[in-house]
KEKE-548249 format. One record per residue (C-alpha): residue number from 1; residue in three letters; x, z, y. Coordinates in steps of 0.2 Angstrom, whole numbers, plus 5000, padded with zeros to 4 digits. Layout:
# KEKE-548249
<r><pos>NUM</pos><code>Ala</code><px>X</px><pz>Z</pz><py>Y</py></r>
...
//
This chain:
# KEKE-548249
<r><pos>1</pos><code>Unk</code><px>5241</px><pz>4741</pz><py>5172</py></r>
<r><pos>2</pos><code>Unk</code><px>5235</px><pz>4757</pz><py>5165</py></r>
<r><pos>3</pos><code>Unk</code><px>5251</px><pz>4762</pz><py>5160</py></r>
<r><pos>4</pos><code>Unk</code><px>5260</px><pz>4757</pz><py>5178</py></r>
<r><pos>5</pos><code>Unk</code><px>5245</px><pz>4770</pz><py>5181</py></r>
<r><pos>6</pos><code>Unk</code><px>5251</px><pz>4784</pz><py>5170</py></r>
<r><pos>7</pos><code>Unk</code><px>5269</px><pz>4783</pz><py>5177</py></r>
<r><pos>8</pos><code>Unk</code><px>5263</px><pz>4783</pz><py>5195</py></r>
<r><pos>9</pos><code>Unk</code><px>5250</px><pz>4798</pz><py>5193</py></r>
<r><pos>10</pos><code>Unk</code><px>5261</px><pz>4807</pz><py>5179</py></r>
<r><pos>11</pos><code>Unk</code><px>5276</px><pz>4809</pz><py>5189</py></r>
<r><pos>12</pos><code>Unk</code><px>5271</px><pz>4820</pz><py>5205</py></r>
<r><pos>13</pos><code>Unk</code><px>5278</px><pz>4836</pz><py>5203</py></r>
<r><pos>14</pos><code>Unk</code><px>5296</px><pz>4832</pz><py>5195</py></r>
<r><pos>15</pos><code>Unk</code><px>5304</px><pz>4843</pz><py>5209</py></r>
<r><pos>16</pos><code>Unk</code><px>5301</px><pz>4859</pz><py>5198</py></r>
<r><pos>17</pos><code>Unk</code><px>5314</px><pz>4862</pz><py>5188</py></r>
<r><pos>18</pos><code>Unk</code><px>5312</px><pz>4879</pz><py>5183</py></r>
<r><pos>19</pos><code>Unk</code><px>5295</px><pz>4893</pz><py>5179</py></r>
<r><pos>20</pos><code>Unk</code><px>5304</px><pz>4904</pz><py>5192</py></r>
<r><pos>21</pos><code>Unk</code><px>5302</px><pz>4893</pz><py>5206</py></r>
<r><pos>22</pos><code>Unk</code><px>5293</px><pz>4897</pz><py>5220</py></r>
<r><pos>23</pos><code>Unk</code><px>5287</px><pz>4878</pz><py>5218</py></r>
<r><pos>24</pos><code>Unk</code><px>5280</px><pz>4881</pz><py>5203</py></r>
<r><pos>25</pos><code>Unk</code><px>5271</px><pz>4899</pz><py>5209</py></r>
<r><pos>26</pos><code>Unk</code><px>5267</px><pz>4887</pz><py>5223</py></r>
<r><pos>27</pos><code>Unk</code><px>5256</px><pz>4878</pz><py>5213</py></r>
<r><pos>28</pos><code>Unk</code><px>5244</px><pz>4891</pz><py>5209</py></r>
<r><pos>29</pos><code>Unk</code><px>5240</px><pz>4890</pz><py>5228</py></r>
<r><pos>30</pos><code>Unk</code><px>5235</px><pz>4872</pz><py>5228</py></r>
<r><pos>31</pos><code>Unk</code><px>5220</px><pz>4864</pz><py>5224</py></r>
<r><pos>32</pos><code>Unk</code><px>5218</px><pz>4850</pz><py>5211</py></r>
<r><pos>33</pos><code>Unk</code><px>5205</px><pz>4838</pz><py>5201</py></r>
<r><pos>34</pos><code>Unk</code><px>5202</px><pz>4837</pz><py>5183</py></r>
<r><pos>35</pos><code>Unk</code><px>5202</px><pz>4819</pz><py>5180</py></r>
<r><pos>36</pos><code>Unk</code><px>5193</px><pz>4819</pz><py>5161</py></r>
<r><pos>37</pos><code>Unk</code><px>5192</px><pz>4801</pz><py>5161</py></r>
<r><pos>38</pos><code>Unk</code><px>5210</px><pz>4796</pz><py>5166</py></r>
<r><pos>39</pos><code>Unk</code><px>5218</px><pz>4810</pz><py>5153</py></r>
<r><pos>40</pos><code>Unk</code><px>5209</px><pz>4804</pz><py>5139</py></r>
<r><pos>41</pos><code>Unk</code><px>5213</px><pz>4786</pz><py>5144</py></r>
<r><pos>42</pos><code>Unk</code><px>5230</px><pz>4791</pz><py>5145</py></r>
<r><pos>43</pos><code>Unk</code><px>5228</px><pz>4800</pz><py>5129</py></r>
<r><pos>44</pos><code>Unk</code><px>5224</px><pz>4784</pz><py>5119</py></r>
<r><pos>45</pos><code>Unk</code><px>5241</px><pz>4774</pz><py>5129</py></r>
<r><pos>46</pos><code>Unk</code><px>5251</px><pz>4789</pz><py>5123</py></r>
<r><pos>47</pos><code>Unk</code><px>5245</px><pz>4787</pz><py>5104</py></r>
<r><pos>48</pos><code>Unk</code><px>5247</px><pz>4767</pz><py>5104</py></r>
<r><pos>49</pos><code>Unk</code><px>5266</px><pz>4768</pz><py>5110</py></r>
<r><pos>50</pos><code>Unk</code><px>5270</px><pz>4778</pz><py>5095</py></r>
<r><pos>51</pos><code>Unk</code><px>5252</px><pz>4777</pz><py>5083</py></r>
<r><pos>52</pos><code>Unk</code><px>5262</px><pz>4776</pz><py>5066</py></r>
<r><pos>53</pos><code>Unk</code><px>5271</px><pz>4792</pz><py>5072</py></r>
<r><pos>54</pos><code>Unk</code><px>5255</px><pz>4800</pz><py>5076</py></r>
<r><pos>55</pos><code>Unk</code><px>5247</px><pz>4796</pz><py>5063</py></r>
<r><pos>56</pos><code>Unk</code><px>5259</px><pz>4801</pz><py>5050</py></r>
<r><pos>57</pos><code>Unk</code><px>5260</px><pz>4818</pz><py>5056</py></r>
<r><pos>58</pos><code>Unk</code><px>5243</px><pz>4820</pz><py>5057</py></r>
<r><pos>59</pos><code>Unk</code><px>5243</px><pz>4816</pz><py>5038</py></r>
<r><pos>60</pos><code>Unk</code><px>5259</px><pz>4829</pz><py>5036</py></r>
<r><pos>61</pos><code>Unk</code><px>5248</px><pz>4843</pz><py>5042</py></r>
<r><pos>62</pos><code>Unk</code><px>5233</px><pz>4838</pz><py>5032</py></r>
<r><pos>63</pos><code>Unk</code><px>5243</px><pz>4838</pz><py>5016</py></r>
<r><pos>64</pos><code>Unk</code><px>5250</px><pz>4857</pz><py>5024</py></r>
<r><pos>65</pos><code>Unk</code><px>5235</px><pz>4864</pz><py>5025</py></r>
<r><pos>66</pos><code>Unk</code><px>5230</px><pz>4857</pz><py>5009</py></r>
<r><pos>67</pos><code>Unk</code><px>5242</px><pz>4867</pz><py>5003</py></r>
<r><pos>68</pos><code>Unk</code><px>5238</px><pz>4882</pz><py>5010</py></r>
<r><pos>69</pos><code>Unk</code><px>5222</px><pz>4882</pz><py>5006</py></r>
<r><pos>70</pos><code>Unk</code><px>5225</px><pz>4878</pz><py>4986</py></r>
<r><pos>71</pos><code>Unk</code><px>5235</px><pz>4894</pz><py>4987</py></r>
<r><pos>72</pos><code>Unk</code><px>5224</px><pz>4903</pz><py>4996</py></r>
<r><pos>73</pos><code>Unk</code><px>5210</px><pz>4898</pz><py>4981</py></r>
<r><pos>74</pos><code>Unk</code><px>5223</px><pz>4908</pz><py>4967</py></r>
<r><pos>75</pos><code>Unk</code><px>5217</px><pz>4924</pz><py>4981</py></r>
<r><pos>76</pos><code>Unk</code><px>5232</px><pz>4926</pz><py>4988</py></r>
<r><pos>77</pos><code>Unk</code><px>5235</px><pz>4931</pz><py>5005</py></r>
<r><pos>78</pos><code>Unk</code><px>5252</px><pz>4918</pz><py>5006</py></r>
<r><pos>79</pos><code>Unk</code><px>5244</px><pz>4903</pz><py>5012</py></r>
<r><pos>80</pos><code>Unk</code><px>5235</px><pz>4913</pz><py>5027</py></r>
<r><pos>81</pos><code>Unk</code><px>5253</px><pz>4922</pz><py>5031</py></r>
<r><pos>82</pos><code>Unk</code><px>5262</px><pz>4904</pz><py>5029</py></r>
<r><pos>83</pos><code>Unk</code><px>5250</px><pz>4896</pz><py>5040</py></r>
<r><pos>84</pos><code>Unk</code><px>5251</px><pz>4908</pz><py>5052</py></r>
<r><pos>85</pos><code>Unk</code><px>5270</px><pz>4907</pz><py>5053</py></r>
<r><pos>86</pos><code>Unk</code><px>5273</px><pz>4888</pz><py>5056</py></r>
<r><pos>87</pos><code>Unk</code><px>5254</px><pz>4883</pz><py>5064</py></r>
<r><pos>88</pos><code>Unk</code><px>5263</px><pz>4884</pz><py>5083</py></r>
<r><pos>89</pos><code>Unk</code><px>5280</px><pz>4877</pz><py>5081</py></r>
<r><pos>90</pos><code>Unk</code><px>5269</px><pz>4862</pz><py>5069</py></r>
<r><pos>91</pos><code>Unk</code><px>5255</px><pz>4859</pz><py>5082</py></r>
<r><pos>92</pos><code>Unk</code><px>5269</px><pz>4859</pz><py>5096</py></r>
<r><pos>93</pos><code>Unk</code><px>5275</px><pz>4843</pz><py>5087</py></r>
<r><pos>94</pos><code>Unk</code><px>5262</px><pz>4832</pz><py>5095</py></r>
<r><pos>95</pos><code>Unk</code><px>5267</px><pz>4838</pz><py>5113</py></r>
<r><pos>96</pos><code>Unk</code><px>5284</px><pz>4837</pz><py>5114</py></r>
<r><pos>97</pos><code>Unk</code><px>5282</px><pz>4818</pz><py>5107</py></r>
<r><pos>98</pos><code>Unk</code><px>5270</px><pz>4813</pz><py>5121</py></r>
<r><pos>99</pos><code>Unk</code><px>5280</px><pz>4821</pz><py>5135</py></r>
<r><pos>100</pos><code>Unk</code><px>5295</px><pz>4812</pz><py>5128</py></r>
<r><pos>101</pos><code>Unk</code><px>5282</px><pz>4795</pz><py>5128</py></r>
<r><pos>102</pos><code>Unk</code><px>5279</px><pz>4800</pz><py>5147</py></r>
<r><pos>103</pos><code>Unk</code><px>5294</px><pz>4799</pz><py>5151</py></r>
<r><pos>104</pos><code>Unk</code><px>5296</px><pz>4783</pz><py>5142</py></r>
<r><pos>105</pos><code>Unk</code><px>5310</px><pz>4791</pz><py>5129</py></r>
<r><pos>106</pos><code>Unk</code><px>5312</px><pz>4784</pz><py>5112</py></r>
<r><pos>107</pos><code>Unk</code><px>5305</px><pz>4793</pz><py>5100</py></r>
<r><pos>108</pos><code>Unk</code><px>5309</px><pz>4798</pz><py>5082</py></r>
<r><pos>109</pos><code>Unk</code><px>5298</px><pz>4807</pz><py>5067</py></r>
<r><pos>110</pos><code>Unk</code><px>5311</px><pz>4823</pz><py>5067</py></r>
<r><pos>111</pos><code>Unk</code><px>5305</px><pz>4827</pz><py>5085</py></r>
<r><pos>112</pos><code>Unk</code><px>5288</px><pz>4831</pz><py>5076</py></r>
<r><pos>113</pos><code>Unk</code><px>5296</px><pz>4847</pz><py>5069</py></r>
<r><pos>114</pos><code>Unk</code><px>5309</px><pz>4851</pz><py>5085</py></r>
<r><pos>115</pos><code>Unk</code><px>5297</px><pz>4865</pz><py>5090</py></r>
<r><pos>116</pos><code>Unk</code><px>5305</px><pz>4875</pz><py>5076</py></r>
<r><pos>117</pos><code>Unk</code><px>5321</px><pz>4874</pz><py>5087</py></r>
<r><pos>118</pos><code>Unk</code><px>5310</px><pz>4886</pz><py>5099</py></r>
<r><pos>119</pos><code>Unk</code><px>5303</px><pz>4893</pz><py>5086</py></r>
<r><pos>120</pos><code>Unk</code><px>5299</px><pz>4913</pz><py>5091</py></r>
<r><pos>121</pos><code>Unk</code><px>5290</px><pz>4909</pz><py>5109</py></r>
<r><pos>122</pos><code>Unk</code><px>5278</px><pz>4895</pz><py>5099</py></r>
<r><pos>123</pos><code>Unk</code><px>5276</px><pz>4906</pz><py>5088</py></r>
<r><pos>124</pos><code>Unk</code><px>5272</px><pz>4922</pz><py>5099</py></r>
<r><pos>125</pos><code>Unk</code><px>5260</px><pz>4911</pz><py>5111</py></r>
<r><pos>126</pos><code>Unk</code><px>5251</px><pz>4905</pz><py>5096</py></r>
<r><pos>127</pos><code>Unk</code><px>5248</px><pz>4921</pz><py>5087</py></r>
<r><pos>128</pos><code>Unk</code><px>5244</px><pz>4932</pz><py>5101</py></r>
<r><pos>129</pos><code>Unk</code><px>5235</px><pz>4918</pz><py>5109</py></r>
<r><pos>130</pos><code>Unk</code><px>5225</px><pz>4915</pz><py>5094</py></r>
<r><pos>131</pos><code>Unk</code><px>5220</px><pz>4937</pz><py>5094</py></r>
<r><pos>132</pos><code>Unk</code><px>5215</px><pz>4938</pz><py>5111</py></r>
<r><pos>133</pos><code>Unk</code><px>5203</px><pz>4921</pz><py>5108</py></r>
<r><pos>134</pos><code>Unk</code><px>5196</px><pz>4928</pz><py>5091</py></r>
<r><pos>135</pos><code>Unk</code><px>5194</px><pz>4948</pz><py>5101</py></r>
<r><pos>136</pos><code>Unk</code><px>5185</px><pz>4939</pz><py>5115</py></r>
<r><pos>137</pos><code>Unk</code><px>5171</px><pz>4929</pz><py>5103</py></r>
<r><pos>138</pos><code>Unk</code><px>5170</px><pz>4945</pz><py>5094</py></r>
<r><pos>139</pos><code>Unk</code><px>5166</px><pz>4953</pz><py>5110</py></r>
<r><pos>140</pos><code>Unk</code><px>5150</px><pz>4944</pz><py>5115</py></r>
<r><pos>141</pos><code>Unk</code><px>5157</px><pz>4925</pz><py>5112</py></r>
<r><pos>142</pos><code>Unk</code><px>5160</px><pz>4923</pz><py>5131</py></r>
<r><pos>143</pos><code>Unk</code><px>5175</px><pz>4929</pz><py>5133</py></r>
<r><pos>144</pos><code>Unk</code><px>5183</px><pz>4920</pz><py>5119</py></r>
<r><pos>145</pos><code>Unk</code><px>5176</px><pz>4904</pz><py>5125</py></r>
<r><pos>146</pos><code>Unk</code><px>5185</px><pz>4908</pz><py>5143</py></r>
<r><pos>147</pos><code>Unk</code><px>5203</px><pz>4910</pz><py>5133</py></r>
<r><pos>148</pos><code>Unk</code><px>5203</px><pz>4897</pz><py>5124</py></r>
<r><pos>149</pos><code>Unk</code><px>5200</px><pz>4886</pz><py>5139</py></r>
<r><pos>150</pos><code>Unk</code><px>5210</px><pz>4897</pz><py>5149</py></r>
<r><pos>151</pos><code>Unk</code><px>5226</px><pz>4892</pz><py>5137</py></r>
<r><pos>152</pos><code>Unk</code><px>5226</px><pz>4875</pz><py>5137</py></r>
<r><pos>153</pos><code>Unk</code><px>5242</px><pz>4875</pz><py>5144</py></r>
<r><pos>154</pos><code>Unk</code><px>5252</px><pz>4889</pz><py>5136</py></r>
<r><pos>155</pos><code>Unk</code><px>5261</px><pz>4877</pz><py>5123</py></r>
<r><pos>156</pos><code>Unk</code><px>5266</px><pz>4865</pz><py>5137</py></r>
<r><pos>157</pos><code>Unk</code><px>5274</px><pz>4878</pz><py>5147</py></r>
<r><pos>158</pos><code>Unk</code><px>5283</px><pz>4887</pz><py>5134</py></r>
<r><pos>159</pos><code>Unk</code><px>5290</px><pz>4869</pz><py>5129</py></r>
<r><pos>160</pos><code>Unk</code><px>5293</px><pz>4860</pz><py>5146</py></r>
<r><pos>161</pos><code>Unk</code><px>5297</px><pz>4877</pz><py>5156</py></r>
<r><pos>162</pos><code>Unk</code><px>5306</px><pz>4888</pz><py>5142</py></r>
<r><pos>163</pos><code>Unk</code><px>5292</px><pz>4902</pz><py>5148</py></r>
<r><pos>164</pos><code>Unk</code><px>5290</px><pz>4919</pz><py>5138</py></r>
<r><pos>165</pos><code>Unk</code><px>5274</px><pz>4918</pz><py>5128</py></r>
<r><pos>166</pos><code>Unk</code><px>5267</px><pz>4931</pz><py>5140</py></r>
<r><pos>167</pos><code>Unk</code><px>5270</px><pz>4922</pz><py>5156</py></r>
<r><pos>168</pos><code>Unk</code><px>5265</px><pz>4905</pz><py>5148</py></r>
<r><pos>169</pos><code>Unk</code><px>5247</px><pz>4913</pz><py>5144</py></r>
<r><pos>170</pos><code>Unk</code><px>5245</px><pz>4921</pz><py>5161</py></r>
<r><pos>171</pos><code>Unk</code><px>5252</px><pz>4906</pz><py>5172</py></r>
<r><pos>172</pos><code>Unk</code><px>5241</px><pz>4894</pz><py>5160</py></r>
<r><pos>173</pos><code>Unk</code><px>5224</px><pz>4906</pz><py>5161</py></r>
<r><pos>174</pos><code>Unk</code><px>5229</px><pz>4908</pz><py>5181</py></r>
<r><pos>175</pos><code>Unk</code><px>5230</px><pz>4890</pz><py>5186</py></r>
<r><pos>176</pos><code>Unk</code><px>5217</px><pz>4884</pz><py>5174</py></r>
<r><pos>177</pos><code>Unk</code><px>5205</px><pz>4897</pz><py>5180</py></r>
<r><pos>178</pos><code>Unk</code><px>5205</px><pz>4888</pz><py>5198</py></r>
<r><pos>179</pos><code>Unk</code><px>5194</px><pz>4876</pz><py>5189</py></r>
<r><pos>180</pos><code>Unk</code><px>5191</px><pz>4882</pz><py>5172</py></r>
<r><pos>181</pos><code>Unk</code><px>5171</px><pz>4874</pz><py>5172</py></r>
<r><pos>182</pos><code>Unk</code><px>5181</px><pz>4855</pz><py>5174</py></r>
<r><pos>183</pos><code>Unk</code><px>5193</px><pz>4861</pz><py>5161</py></r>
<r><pos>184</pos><code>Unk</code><px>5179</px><pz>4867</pz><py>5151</py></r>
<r><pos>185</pos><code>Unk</code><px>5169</px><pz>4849</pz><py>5151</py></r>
<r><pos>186</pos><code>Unk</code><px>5184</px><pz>4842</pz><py>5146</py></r>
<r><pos>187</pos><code>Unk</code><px>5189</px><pz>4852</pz><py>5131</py></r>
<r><pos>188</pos><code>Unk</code><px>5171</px><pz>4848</pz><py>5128</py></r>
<r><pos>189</pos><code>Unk</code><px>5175</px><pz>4829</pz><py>5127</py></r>
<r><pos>190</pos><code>Unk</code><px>5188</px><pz>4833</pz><py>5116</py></r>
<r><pos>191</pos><code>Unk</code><px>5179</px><pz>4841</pz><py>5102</py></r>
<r><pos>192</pos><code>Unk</code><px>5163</px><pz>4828</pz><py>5104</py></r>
<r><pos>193</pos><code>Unk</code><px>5181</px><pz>4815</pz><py>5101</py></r>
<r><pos>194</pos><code>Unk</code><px>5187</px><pz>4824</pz><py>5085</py></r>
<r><pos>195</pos><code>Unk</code><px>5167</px><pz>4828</pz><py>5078</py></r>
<r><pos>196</pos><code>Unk</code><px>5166</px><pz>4806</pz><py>5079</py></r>
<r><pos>197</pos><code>Unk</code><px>5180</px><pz>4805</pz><py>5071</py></r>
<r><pos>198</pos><code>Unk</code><px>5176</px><pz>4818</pz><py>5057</py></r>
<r><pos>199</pos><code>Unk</code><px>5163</px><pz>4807</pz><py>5054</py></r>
<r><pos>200</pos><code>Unk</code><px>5171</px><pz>4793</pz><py>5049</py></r>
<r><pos>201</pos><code>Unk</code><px>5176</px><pz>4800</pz><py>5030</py></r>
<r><pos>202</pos><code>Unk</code><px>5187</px><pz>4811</pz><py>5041</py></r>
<r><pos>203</pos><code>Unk</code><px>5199</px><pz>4796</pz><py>5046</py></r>
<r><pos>204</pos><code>Unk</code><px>5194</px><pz>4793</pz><py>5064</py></r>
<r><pos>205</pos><code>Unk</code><px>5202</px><pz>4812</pz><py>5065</py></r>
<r><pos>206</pos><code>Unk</code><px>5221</px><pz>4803</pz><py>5061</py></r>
<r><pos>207</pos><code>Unk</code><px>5219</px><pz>4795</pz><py>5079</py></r>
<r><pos>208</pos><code>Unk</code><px>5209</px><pz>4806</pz><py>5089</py></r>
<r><pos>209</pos><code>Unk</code><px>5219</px><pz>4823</pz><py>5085</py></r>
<r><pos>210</pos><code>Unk</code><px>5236</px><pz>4814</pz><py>5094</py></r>
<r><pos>211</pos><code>Unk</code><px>5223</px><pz>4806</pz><py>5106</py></r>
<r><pos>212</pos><code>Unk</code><px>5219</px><pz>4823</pz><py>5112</py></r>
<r><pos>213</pos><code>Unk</code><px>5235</px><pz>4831</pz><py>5111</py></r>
<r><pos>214</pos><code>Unk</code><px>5240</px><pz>4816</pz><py>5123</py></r>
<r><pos>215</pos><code>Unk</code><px>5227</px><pz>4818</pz><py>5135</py></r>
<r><pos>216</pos><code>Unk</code><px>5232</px><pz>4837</pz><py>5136</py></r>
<r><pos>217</pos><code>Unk</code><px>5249</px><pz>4832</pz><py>5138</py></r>
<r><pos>218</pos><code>Unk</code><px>5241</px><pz>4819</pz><py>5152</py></r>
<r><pos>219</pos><code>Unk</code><px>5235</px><pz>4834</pz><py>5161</py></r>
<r><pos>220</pos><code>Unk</code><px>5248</px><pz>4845</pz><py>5159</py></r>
<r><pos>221</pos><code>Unk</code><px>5259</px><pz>4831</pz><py>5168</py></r>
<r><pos>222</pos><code>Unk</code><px>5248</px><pz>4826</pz><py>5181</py></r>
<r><pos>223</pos><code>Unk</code><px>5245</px><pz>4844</pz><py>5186</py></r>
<r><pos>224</pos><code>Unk</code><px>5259</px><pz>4854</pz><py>5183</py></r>
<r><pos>225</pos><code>Unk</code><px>5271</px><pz>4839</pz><py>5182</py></r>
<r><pos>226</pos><code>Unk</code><px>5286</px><pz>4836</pz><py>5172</py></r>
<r><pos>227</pos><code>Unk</code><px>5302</px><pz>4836</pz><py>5177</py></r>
<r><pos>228</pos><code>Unk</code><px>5316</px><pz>4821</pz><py>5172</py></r>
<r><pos>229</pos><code>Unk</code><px>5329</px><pz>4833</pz><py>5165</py></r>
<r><pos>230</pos><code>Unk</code><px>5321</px><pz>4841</pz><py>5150</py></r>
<r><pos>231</pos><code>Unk</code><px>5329</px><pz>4843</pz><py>5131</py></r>
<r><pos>232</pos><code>Unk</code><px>5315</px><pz>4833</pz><py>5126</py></r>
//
């Protein structure tokens, strides 16, 4: 039932087929409901359909950072620039395997790493992204708090739309501004998820990270909406 549920919500908006539609501008004119409960629902479905994929991954980019940090111990400034480099195209991974569970496509443990075949706006909306969020908590904490809610959707566009980095922010920050307080309490879920599962020796964090990436891509579908033709 629950996931007849996800295919009948999910699939609402598959008219827009490109970010330069005047459906898709359309959509900043339109009211909608952020629906905490159903995306993190949705969320969990999303991980169960492919949950030795997620959590493998998940264990990937543990054993990265890992990495990166042990090099960053020898005081050398590599790990940081190497981290920086790959963290969007990496953290990209999670989406374009729960859209591709959305749309009920098979699924294989390279499509982690396909956000490296789109790899310069990921990267671009990542690191400017990540700037702007760290300039606004250094300017009082409250505008930092508003960007990083604000972007919520910035991966999902650049990936499902083929959006610039720029536009991807600014679309993402102007929709999700129409209801940023909603978005805000369910980022707030999000991290209240991952803290539980940090607390259990760190482990419970191997489901609830792909969890919450799938709830994200759960909203990003219900809201936006994903079209059927997609490279992914």
């Amino acid at each position: 039932m629950v996931e007849k549920d996800i295919d009948r919500t999910f699939w609402r908006h598959t008219t827009m087929e490109s970010y330069g539609s005047t459906s898709l501008e359309g959509l900043l004119q339109k009211s909608y409901t952020v629906k905490i409960g159903d995306y993190i629902s949705s969320g969990f479905e999303i991980f169960k359909k492919n949950a030795g994929g997620f959590i493998g991954f998940t264990v990937v980019l543990v054993l990265i950072n890992l990495v990166l940090a042990k090099i960053n111990e020898a005081a050398s400034p590599v790990g940081s620039l190497i981290s920086l480099l790959i963290s969007g195209p990496l953290n990209a991974g999670f989406l374009i395997v729960a859209f591709k569970v959305l749309r009920n496509r098979e699924t294989a443990f390279g499509d982690f790493f396909r956000g490296f075949n789109n790899y310069v706006p990921l990267f671009l909306v990542s690191l400017v992204s990540g700037v702007l969020i760290g300039l606004g908590f250094v300017l009082l904490i409250i505008p930092g708090i508003y960007l990083a809610v604000s972007y919520t959707f910035a991966l999902p566009l650049v990936l499902d739309k083929k959006m610039n980095f720029w536009d991807a922010m600014e679309f993402s920050r102007k929709l999700i501004s129409k209801n940023w307080f909603s978005f805000f309490g369910f980022g707030f879920v999000l991290v209240l998820i991952n803290f539980a599962g940090a607390l259990l020796l760190g482990l419970g964090l191997l489901v609830t990270i792909p969890l919450s990436v799938g709830a994200i891509a759960a909203a990003y579908a219900d809201i936006v909406g994903l079209p059927a033709s997609s490279d992914f």
